[in-house]
N, C-alpha and C positions, 0 to 999 in steps of 0.2 A: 476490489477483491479482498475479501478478509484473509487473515493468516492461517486460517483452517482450510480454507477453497484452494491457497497456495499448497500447503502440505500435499493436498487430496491431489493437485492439478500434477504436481511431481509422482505421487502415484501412478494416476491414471495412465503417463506418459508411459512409465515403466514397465504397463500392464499389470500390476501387483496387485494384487486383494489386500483387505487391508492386512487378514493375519499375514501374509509373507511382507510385508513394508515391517509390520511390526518385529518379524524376527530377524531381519536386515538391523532393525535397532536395539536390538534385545528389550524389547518392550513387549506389550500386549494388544490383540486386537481394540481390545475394549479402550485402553488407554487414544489410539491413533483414531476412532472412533468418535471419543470426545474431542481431539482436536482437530478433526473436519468440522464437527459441527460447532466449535468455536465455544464449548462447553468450560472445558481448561487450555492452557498454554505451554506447550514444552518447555526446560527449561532451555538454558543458553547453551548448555552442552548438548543437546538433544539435537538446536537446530545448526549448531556444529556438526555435529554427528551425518546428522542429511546433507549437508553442503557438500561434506568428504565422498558419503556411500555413492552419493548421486550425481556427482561431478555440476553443483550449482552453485554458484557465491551464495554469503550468507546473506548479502545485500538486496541480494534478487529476492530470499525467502522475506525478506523483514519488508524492503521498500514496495514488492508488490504486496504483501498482504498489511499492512500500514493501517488499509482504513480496519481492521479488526480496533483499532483504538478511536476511531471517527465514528460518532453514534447518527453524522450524518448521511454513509453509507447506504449505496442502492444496490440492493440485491439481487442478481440476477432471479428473472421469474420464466418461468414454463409457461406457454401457451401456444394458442393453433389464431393464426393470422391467417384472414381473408381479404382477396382482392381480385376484381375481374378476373384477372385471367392465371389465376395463380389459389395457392394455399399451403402456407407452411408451418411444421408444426417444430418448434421451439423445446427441447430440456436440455438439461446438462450438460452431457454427452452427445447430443445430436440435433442435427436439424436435417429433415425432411421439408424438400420441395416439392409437390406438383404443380404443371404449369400447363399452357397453351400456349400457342401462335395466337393473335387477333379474330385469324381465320378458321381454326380450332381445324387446324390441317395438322398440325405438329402435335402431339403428347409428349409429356417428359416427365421424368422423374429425379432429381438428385438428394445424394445423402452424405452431408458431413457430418465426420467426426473429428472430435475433441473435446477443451473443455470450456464452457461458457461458450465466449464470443470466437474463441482462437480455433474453427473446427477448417478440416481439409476436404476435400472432394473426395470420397471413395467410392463413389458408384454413380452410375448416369444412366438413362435407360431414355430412348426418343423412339417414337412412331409416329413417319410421315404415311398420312393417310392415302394423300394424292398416289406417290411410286410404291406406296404396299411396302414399306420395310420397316423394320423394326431391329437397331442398333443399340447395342450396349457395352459398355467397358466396368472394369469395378477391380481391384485391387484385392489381391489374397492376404489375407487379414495376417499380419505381425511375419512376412517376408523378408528377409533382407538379402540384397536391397528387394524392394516391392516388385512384386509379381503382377502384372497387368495380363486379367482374362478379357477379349474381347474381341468382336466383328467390325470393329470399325475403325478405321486409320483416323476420323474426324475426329471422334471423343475421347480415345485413351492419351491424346496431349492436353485435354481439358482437366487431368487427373489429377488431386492434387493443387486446387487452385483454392485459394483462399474466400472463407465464407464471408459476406458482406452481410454485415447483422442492419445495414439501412436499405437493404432490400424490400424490408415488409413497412417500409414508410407509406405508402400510399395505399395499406391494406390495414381493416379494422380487426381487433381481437376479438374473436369467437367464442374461446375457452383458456380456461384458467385451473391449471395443477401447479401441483410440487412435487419434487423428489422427497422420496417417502429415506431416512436415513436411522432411524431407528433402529434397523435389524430385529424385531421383534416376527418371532415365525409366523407365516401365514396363515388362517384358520384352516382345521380338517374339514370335512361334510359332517362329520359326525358332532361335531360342535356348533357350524353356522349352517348346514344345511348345502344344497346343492346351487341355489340362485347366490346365494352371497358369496362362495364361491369362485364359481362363474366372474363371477362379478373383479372378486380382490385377485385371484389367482392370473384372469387377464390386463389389469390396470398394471403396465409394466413393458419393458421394451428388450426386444433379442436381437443382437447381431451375431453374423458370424459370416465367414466368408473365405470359401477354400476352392479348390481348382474346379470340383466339380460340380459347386452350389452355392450360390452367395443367398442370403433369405435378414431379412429383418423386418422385424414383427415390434407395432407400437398401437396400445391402446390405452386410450386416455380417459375412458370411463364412460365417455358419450362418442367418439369416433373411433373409429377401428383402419389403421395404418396396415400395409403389406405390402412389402419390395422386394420380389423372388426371381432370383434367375437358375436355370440346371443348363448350362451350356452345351450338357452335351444333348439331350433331347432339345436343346432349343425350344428349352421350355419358360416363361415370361411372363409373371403377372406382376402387375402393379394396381393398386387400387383404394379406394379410402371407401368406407359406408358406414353408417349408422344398422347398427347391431344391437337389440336389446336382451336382455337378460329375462329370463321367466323361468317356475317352478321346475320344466322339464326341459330346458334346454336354451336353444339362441333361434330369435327369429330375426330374420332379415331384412329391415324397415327403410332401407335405402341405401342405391350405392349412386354417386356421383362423380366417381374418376374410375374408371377400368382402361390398363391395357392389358390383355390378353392375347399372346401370341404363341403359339403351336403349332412347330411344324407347319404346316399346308393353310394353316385356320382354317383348315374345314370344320372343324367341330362348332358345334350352333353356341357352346361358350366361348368362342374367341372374339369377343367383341372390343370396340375402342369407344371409350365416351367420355364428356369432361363437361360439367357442369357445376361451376363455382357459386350457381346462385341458388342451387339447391340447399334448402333446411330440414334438418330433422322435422318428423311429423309426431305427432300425437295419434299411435295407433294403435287400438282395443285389439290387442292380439286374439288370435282363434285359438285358444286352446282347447277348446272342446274336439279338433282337429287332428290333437296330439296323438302320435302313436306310437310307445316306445321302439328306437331300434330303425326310424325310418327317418328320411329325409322327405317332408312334406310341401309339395307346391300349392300355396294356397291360392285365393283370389283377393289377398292381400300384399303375401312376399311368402319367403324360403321359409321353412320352419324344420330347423336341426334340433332331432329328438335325441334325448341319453340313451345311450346303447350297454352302457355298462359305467359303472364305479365301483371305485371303493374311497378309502378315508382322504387320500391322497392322490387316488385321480379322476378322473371324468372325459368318459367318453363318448362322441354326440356322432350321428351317424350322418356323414358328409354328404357330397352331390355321389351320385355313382358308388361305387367302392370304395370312396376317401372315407375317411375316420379323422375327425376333429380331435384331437386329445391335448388334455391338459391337465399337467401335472402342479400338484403341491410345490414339489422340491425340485424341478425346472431351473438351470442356472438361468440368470436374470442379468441385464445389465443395470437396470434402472429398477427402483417400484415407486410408485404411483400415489398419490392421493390428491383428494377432490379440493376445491379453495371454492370457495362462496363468493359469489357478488357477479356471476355472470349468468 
């Protein structure tokens, strides 16, 4: 860990963006900014100054972030690991599990948070096929002490159990990003248009998680992440697909984990599936198909058409009455960019 990953990781802890860390130290965004990215170095009073504000030795800030002066340092890297019966995807802040039983009787989903390797369990979500149920626990985001939403006596003791980053040993790397840390604003429409867009305004990851909806949303440029629960409609999706980008919208190129659970699961979406050995395709979208304003079933996949924009937002018209929308100025936890060589 460099000495900037350390500053940021005391951050993160704290919940602080970086301008409120900054006016904890009478400094500047832009200053705290550079020393995440390991740009400049605080001076000695500075990491004084954090030691006191934030109840941490100075030792702690110096001896874990040490290799910042070791130019032979391994940086922590983002990516989505596969494995029979599993696939996890890896950044900063998080790691997302999906998995199976052998029998592909079980579905699951987990999602830790924290920073690098040191993340916690804050949501779990399991559908046995065999008894028809579908169990989930997940923790109300920044509670104290922590508030546990959940239907099952089984998982909400699993909460809170520490991420084993040698988990994805016997699974290969699929993709390859990075945390995008520049702070640089995201383009409007009116600049890069609607697909690029699309494109940069979805590369990036949402949590949140409150009594009556937990939801976190990660897309990494070529997969598409989603871990939703509304407890009180006992409402449950979890799912990963390949989603691509075009001039008028998103079409739907493949989904290979769904649980969907609703109520009764009568509805003809509520489906369970998991298939780890599925790849992206190469597929000549129908856009001669497009119709603005509608949601299209092709004899290809979905095609969600633009139903409206403006500079800073974009809205694609969902399954049913849903409305896909995404905005410019959307808080974020993460943003995204692409790394070459996969």
């Amino acid at each position: 860990m460099t000495l900037g990953q350390r500053i940021q990781q005391i951050r993160i802890e704290h919940s602080l963006s970086q301008e409120e860390f900054a006016e904890r130290l009478g400094t500047t965004r832009q200053t705290v900014s550079r020393w995440e990215l390991d740009q400049t170095y605080p001076e000695i009073a500075k990491i004084v100054l954090i030691s006191k504000v934030f109840s941490v030795s100075t030792d702690s800030i110096l001896k874990d972030g040490i290799s910042t002066f070791d130019t032979s340092v391994e940086h922590f890297n983002c990516g989505v690991y596969r494995g029979a019966n599993c696939e996890i995807v890896e950044t900063e802040k998080f790691a997302l599990m999906l998995y199976c039983s052998s029998d592909k009787n079980i579905l699951g989903a987990k999602l830790y948070r924290g920073f690098e390797n040191k993340k916690r369990l804050v949501a779990i979500c399991e559908r046995d096929l065999f008894e028809k149920k579908t169990e989930y626990a997940y923790f109300v985001e920044d509670s104290h002490p922590y508030t546990a939403i959940s239907n099952s006596e089984r998982l909400t003791p699993l909460l809170s159990a520490a991420y084993d980053p040698h988990v994805k040993s016997s699974t290969r790397r699929s993709e390859s990003f990075a945390v995008d840390h520049s702070g640089a604003p995201l383009p409007t429409v009116k600049d890069a248009g609607i697909k690029k867009c699309l494109t940069s305004w979805r590369m990036v990851d949402s949590y949140f998680a409150k009594h009556d909806h937990f939801n976190f949303f990660l897309y990494t440029g070529k997969t598409e992440y989603i871990f939703s629960i509304q407890p009180k409609d006992v409402n449950i999706y979890c799912g990963a697909s390949y989603n691509m980008v075009f001039d008028l919208g998103l079409f739907g190129g493949g989904q290979f984990f769904r649980i969907r659970n609703y109520k009764d699961n009568s509805e003809k979406w509520c489906r369970f599936t998991c298939d780890f050995s599925y790849e992206a395709r190469e597929i000549n979208i129908p856009t001669q198909q497009c119709e603005l304003g509608k949601c299209i079933e092709t004899d290809k996949g979905l095609m969600w058409c633009v139903k409206r924009y403006t500079d800073d937002e974009i809205v694609l018209q969902g399954c049913g009455d849903g409305e896909y929308i995404y905005r410019r100025t959307d808080k974020r936890n993460e943003r995204f960019v692409g790394v070459d060589g996969l």
